[in-house]
C-alpha positions in Angstrom: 0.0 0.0 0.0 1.3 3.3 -0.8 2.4 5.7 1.7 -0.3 8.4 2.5 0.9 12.1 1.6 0.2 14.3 4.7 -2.3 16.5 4.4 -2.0 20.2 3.0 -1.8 23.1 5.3 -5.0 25.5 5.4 -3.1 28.6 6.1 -4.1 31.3 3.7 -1.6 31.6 0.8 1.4 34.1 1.4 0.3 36.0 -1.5 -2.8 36.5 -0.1 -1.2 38.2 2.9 1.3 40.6 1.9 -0.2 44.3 2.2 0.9 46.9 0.7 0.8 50.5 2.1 -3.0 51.9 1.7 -3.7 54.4 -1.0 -2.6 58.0 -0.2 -5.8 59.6 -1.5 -6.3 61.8 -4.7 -5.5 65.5 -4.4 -8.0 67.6 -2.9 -8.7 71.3 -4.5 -9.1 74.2 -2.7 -13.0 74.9 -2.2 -14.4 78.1 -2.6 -16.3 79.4 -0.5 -14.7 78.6 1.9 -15.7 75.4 3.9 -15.2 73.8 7.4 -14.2 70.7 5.8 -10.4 69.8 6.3 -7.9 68.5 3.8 -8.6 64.8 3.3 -6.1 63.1 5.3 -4.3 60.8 3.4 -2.6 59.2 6.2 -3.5 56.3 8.1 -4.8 57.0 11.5 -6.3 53.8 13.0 -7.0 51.4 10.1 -5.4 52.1 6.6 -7.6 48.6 5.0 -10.3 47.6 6.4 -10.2 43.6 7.6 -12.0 41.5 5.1 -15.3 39.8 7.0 -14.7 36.5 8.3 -16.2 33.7 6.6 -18.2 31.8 9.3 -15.9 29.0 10.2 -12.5 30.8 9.7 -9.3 28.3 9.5 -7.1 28.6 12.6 -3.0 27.5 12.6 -1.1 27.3 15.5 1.9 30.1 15.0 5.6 28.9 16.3 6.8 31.6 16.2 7.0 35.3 15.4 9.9 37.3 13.9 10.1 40.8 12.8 12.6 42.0 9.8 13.8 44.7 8.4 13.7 47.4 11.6 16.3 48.2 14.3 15.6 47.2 18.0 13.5 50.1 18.9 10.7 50.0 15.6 11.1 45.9 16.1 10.2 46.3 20.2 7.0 48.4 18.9 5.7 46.0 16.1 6.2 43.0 18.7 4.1 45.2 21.2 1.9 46.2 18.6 0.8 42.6 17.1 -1.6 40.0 18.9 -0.3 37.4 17.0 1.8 35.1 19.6 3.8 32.0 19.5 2.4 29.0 21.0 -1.5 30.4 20.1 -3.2 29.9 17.0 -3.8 32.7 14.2 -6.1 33.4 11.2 -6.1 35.4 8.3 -8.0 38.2 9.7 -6.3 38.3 13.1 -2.8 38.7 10.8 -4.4 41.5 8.4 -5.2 43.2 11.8 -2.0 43.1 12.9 -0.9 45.1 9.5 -3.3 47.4 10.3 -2.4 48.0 13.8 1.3 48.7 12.7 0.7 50.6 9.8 -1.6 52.4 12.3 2.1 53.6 15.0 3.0 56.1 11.6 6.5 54.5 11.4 6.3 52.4 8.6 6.3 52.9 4.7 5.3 49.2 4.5 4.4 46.2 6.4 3.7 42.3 5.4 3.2 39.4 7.6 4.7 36.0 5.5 3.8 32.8 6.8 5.8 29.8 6.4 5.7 26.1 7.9 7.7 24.6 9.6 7.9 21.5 11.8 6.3 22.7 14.8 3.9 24.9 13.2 3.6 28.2 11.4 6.2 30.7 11.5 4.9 34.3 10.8 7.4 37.1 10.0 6.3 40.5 10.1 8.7 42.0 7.2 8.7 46.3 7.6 9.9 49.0 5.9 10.5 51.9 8.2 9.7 55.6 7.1 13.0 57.2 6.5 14.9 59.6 9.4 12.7 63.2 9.2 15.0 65.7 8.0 12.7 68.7 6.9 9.6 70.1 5.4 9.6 72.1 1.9 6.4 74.2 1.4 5.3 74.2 -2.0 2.4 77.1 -2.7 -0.2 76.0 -6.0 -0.5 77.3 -8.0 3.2 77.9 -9.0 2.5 81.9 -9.5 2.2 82.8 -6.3 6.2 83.9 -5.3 6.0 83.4 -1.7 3.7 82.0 0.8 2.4 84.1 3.4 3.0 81.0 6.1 6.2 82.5 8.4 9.3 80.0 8.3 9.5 80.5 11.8 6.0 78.8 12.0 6.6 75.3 10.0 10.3 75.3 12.1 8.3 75.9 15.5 5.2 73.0 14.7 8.1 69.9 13.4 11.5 71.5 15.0 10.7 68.8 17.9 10.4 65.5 14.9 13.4 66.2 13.1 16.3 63.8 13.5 14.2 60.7 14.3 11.9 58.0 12.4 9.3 60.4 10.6 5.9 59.6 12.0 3.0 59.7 9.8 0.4 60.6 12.7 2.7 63.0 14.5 2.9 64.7 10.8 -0.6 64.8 10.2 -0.9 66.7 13.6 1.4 69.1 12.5 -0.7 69.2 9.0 -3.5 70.2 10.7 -1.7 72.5 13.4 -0.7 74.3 9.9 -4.2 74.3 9.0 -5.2 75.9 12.4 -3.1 78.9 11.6 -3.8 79.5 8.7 -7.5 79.8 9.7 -6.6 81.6 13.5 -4.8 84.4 11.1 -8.2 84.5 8.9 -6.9 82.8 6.1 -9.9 80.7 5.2 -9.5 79.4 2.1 -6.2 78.3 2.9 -5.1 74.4 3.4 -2.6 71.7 2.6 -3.9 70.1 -0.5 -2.9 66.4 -1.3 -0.9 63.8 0.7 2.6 64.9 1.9 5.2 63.7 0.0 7.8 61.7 1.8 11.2 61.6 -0.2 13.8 59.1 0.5 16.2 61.8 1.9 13.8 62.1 4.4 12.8 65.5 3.6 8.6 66.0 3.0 7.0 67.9 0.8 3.6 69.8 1.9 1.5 71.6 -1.0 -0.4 74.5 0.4 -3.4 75.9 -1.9 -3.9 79.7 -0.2 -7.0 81.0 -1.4 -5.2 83.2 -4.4 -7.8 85.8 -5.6 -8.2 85.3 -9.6 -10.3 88.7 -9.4 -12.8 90.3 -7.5 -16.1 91.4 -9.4 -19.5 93.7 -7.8 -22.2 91.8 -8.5 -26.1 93.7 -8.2 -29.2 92.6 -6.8 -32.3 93.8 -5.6 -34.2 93.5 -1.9 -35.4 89.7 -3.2 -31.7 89.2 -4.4 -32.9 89.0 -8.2 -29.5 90.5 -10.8 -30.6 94.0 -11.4 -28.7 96.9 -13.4 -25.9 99.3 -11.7 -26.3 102.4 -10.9 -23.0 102.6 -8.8 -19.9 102.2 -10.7 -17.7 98.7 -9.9 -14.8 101.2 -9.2 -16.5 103.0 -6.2 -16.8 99.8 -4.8 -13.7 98.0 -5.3 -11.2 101.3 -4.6 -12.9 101.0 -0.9 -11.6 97.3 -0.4 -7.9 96.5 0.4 -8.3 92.9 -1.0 -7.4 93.0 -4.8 -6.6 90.3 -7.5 -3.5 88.7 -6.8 -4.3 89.0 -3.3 -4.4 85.9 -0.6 -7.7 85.9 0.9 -8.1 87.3 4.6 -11.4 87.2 6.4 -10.3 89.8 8.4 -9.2 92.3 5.7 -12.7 91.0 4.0 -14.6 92.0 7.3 -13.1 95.6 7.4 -13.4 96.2 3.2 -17.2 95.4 3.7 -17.4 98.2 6.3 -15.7 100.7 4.4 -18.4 100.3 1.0 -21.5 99.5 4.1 -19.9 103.1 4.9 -20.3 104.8 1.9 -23.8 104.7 2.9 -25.1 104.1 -0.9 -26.3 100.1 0.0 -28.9 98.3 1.9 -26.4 95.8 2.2 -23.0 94.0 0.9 -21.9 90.8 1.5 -19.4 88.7 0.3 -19.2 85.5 -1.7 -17.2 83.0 -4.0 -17.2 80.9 -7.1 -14.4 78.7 -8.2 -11.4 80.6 -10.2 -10.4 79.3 -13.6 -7.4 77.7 -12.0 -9.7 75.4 -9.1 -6.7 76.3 -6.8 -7.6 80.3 -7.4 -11.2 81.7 -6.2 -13.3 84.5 -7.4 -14.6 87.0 -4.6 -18.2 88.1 -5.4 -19.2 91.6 -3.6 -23.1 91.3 -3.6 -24.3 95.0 -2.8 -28.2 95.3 -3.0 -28.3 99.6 -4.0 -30.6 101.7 -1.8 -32.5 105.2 -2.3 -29.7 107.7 -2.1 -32.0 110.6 -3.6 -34.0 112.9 -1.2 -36.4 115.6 -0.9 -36.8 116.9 2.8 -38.6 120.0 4.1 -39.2 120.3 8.1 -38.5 123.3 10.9 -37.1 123.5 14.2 -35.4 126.0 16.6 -32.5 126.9 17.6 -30.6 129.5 20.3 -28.7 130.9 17.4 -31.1 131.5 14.5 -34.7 131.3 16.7 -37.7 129.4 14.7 -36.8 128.0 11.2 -37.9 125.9 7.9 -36.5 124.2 5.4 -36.4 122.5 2.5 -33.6 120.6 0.7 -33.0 118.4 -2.2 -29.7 116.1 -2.0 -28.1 113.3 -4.9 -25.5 111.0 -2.7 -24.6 109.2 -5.6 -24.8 111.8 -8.5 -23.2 109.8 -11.7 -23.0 106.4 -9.6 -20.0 108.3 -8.6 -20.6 108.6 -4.9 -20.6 112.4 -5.5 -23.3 114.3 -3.7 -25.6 117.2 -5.3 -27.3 119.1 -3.0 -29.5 122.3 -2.8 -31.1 124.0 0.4 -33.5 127.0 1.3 -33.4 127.8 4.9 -35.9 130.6 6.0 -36.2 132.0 9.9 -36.4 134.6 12.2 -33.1 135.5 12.2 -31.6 134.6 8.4 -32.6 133.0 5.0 -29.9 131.2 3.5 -29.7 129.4 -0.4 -27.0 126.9 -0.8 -26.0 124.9 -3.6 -23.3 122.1 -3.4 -21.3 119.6 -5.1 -18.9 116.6 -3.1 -16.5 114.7 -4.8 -15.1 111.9 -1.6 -12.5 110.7 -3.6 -11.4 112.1 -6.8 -11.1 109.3 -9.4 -7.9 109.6 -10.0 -6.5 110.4 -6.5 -4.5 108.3 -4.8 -4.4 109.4 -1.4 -8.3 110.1 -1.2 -8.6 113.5 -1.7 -11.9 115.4 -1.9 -13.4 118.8 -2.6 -16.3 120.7 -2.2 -17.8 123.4 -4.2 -20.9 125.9 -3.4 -22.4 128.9 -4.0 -24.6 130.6 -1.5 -26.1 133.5 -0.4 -26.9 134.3 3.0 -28.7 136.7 4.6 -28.5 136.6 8.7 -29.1 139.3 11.8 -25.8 139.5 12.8 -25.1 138.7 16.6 -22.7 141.2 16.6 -25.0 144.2 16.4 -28.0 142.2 17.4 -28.9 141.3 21.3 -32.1 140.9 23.9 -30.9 143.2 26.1 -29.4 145.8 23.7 -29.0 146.1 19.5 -27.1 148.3 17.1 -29.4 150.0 14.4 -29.1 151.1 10.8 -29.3 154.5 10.5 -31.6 154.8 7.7 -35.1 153.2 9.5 -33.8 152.3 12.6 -33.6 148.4 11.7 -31.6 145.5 12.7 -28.6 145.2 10.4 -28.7 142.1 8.0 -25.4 140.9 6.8 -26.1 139.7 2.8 -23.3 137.1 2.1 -23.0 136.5 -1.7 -20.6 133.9 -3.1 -18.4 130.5 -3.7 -15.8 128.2 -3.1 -14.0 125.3 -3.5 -12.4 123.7 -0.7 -9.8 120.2 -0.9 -9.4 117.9 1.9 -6.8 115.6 2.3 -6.2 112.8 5.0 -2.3 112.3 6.1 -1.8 108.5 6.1 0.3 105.3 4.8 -2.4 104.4 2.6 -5.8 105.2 2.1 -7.1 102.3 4.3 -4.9 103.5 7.2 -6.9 106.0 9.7 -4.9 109.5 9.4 -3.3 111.5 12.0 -4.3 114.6 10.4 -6.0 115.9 8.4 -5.2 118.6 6.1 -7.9 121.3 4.3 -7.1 124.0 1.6 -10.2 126.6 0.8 -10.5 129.2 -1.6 -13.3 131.3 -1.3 -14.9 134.9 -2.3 -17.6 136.8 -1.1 -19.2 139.2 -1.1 -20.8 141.3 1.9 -23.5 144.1 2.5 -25.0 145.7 5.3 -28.9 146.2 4.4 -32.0 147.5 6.6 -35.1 145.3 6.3 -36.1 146.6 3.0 -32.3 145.7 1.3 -31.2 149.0 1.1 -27.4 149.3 2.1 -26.7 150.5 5.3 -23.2 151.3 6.2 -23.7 153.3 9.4 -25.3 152.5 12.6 -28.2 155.0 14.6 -26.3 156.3 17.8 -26.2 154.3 21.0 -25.4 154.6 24.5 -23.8 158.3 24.3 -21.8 156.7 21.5 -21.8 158.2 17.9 -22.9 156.5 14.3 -20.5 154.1 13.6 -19.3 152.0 10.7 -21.0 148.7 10.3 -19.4 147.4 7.2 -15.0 147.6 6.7 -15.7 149.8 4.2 -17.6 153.1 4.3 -19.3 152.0 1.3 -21.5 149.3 3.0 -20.2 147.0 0.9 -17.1 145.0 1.2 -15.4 142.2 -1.0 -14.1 138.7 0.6 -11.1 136.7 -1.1 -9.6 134.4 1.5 -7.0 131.8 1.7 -8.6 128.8 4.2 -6.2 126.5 5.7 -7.2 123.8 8.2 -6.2 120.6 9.9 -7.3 117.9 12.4 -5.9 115.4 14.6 -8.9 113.1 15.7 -8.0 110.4 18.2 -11.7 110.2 19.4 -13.2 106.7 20.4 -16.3 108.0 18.9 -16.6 111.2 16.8 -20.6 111.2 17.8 -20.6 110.3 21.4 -17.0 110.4 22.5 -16.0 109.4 25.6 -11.9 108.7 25.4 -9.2 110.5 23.6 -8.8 114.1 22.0 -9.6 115.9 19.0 -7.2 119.1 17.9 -8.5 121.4 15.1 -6.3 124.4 13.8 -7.5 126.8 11.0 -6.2 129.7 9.1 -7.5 132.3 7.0 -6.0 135.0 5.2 -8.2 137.1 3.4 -6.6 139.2 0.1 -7.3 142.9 -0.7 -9.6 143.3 -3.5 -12.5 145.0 -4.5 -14.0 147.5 -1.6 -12.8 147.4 1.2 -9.4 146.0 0.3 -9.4 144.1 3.5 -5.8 142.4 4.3 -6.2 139.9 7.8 -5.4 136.5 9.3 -7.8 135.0 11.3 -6.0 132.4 13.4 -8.2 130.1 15.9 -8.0 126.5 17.5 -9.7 124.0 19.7 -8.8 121.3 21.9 -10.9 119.0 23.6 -9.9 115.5 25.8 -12.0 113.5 27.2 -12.0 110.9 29.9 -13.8 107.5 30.8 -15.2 107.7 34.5 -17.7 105.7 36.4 -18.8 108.1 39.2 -22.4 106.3 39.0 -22.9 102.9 40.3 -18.8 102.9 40.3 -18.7 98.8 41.4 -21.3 97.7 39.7 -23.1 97.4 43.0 -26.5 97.3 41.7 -28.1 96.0 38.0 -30.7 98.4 36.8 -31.3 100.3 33.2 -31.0 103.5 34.8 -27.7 105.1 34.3 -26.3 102.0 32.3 -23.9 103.2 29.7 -20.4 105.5 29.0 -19.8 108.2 31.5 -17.2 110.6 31.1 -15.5 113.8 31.6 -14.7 116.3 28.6 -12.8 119.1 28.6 -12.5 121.7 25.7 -10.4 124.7 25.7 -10.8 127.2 22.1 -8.9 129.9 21.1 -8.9 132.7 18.1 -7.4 136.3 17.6 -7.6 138.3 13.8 -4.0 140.1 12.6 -4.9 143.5 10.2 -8.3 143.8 8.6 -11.1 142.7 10.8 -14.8 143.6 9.6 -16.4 144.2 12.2 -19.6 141.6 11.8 -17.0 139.1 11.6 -15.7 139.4 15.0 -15.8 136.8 17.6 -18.8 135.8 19.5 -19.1 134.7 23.0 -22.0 133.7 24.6 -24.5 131.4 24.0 -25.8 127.3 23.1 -22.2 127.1 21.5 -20.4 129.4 24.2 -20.7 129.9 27.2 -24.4 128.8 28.6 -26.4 130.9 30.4 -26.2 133.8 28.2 -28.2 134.9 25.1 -26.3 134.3 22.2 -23.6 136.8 22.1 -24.4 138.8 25.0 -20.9 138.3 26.5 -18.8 140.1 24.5 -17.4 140.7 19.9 -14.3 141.1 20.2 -10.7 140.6 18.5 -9.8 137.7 20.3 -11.4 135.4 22.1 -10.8 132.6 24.9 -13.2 129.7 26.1 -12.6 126.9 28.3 -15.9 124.2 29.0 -15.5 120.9 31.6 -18.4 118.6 31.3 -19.4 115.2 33.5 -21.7 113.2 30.7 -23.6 110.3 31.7 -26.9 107.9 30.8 -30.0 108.4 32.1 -32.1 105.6 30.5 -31.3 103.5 26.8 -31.8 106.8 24.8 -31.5 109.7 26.9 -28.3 111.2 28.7 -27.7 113.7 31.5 -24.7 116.9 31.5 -23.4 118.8 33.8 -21.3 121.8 32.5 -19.4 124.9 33.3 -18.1 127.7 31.0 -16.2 130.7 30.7 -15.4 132.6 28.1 -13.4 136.0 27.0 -12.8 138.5 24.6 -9.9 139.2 26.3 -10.2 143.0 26.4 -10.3 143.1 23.1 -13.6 144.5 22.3 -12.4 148.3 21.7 -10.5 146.5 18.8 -13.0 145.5 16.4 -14.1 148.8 14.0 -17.0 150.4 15.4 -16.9 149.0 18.4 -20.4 147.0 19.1 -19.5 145.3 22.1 -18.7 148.5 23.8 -21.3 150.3 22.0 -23.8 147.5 23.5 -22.1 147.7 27.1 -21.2 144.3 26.9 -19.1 142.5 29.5 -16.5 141.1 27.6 -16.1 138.1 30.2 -18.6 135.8 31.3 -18.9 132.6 33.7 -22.1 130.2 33.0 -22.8 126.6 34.6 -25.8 124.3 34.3 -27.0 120.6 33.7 -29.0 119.8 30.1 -30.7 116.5 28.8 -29.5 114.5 25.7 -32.0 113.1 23.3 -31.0 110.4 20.9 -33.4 110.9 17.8 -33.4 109.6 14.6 -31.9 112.9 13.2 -29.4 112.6 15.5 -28.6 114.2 19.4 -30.8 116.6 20.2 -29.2 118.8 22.4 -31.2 120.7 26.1 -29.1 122.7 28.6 -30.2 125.0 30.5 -28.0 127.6 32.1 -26.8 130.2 34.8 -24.6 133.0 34.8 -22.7 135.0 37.5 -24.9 137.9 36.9 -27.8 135.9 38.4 -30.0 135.2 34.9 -30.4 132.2 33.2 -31.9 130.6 30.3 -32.7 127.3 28.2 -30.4 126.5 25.2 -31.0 124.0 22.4 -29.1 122.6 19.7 -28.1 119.1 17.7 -25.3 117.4 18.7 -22.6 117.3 21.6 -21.2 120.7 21.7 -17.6 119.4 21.3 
């Protein structure tokens, strides 16, 4: 009888159980918009293959033993701690395809196969690895290949895998440092930035990372109406884009997107502007959409109101914000009261087009016609001499005036700003029924004096305007912290009548300081007095060199002076001083208390101005006025209550719009 073979081995095939390293993953695109979704990681985490299923009755060998090859004592300690396979126990396919898995899954190897052979006493298994080579660097690679430099600091990539370098790279422990790239790119508000792709691992050791960084292909205005339906322009793409520091070229920032949006909300020309993407030609590159929906920026008012300085008044206005799509403003105004009639007519340019430091310019011609506070008072006036009438100073004229804002760039806020004003008037005296009236009616044991510069009545205006401002104001409405300096100039030229030859020279400072003298802990929660209080401080100055008409004089006294006097009834002089403290703080959600003191000067120089009205009015030159007001927030702004005492024992109610400084 023939001798019986023995009987073949049911261990799988070693073909069937070499793996090879699981696929790496296609490379990803950038998205646009942006999304929360990370690069795909390419790297096995946990399990690079997932174990086929088990057939029901799975064949089981006993192992003999277990070797590993190809790593040194170190890599071969962690696959042996790594595996369950384990002499003297039996294995199966699955349990072995595991074991891959849970090596691949330390990050140290390129490549890992478990070989089964027999042998006498059973089935040796050898784990055969490849380890990943020693981690000697990063290289950065920016898609697409036009973009010159990458906006990720050196210093960063050197700080996140400084600590891996020099030993056995380790996939994981680079796929943390992928993502830690990730993180700050997005912490710094570069959203559509990412590492795209698997890293590549060289044999030198050195890895190669391709970073997609949200390049800007171009950035186009896109129009729509309230129910976000395409409609025409009527604002030009320029006006729009010239706003936004973010331009073509450019690497995306949400930040710098976040400001741009509030410089063209600012404009005040849209009902609103938000951003958007689509993908760029190149799908590495992303086009930014600004969606603006355009709201009404033409207007025609008419209303009233009163005020200390002009009494009762109406008006009616027209005004274009966005004359030509241009963001240029048109505007036209007829302004009729107890006191003055006024006709205005304006054109704004914000920015001329082809400005590159966002210079503007005004021009108007007006004509005024105003009881001058000068001449005019409650207690005493100055009369024509012809009729016996309250002077009225006729202002007839034009100018053009250029601002300019001293900065870096045009996105940058300025530390000053800088004005240059030409302008030409000219200026009658006239009685009530527009006849001239050059001379006043004797007064107070004084004579008839002049009340124009010129004996004519009649004098003619060219002036030189120079200006600047230094605003460091947390809030140019409602400030409660830092300063604001203005300093003007103007130097009028001799023409015409009068041939008037003076420099007007003037300035104001005011600080302003964050207090808490109500509820100062916190002690109590109520509505009442919840907000900013603060303490500001404003201190004015002014005096006229040669020529000084006399209605042009300065003013003290009054809503915009010192309160508790009649507007004007401290003093006209040559020169002039005021100084104003304030504590202001909240009453309820939109009203707010003062308290105020202020004096004010004409520093002895009222015997200076021509004719001499203050004398002739036996004013006091100096005057001391304190008092609390209310502050109303309306939806045409502050409106403005004090109400006032003087030294001399009177006192009175004063309105106006707006914080006085």
């Amino acid at each position: 009888m023939a001798e019986e073979e023995p009987p073949e081995t049911v261990f799988p095939r070693v073909e069937q159980l070499v793996q090879s390293p699981p696929a790496t993953g296609e490379t990803t695109p950038p998205v646009a918009p942006p999304t929360e979704t990370p690069t795909e990681n390419p790297i096995p985490t946990e399990t690079p293959t997932a174990a086929p299923p088990a057939p029901a009755e799975e064949s089981r060998v006993l192992v003999a033993e277990v070797v590993v090859q190809g790593a040194n004592r170190e890599l071969e300690n962690l696959v042996y701690n790594t595996i369950r396979t384990r002499p003297g126990r039996s294995a199966t396919r699955s349990q072995l395809q595991e074991d891959i898995n849970a090596v691949f899954a330390t990050g140290f190897f390129a490549d890992v196969r478990a070989v089964p052979q027999d042998t006498p006493l059973g089935v040796r298994v050898t784990f055969e690895v490849q380890p990943n080579p020693v981690f000697q660097g990063v290289q950065i690679q920016i898609a697409p290949e036009t973009v010159d430099k990458s906006i990720l600091p050196a210093g960063v990539v050197e700080e996140i895998f400084a600590s891996q370098y020099g030993k056995t790279l380790n996939l994981r422990e680079l796929q943390a440092g992928v993502k830690k790239i990730n993180d700050w790119y997005s912490k710094n508000g570069y959203d559509l930035a990412q590492v795209i792709g698997a890293p590549q691992v060289n044999p030198d050791g050195r890895v190669i990372l391709v970073i997609s960084e949200g390049l800007i292909e171009k950035i186009q205005v896109r129009y729509f109406n309230v129910e976000q339906e395409p409609v025409k322009a009527k604002t030009r793409e320029f006006i729009i884009t010239r706003e936004m520091r973010l331009k073509a070229g450019d690497i995306f920032n949400r930040n710098t997107a976040q400001q741009d949006l509030q410089r063209v909300f600012g404009l005040g020309l849209f009902e609103d502007v938000r951003l958007s993407f689509s993908p760029g030609s190149d799908p590495r590159e992303v086009i930014v959409n600004v969606d603006v929906v355009e709201g009404n920026t033409g207007s025609l008012a008419a209303g009233g109101g009163i005020s200390s300085n002009a009494g009762l008044f109406g008006t009616v206005s027209y005004q274009q914000r966005n004359f030509g799509g241009n963001n240029q403003t048109l505007g036209a105004e007829v302004q009729l009261g107890e006191r003055e009639f006024l006709f205005d007519l304006s054109f704004s340019d914000p920015w001329i087009a082809t400005d590159n430091f966002r210079t503007s310019y005004t021009v108007n011609v007006f004509r005024r016609q105003s009881i001058s506070l000068v001449y005019d008072g409650e207690d005493s006036s100055i009369r024509t001499l012809n009729d016996n009438d309250s002077p009225r100073i006729v202002r007839t004229g034009g100018g053009i005036t250029f601002v300019r804002p001293l900065a870096p760039d045009v996105f940058t806020k300025p530390k000053w700003v800088v004005s240059l004003g030409f302008n030409y008037q000219q200026v009658q005296v006239q009685n009530a029924n527009g006849d001239i009236s050059p001379l006043s009616a004797p007064l107070n044991g004084f004579g008839s004096q002049k009340l124009a510069f010129s004996s004519s009545g009649t004098d003619d205006l060219l002036s030189l305007n120079i200006g600047a401002i230094q605003d460091f104001r947390d809030n140019p409405l409602q400030p409660t912290s830092g300063s604001f300096l203005r300093l003007g100039l103007e130097q009028t030229v001799p023409v015409g009548s009068g041939s008037i030859f003076g420099t007007r020279v003037r300035g104001s400072y005011s600080y302003f300081i964050p207090v808490r003298f109500i509820n100062p802990f916190n002690l109590f929660e109520t509505d009442i007095f919840k907000g900013q209080q603060s303490l500001a401080f404003n201190v004015q100055a002014g005096t006229v060199l040669g020529d000084l008409p006399p209605y042009d004089a300065f003013i003290v006294g009054g809503s915009n002076s010192v309160r508790g006097y009649a507007e004007g009834e401290v003093g006209s002089g040559r020169s002039y001083f005021q100084a104003t403290a304030e504590y202001r703080f909240p009453i309820v959600a939109i009203i707010g208390g003062a308290l105020f003191v202020d004096f004010g000067t004409t520093i002895g120089s009222q015997g200076d101005v021509p004719g001499q009205p203050g004398i002739v009015r036996d004013l006091p030159g100096t005057g001391l006025g304190y008092g609390l007001g209310v502050r109303v927030q309306s939806p045409v702004g502050q409106i403005r209550v004090d109400y006032g005492f003087n030294v001399d024992g009177s006192s009175r109610i004063h309105f106006g719009i707006g914080e006085r400084f």
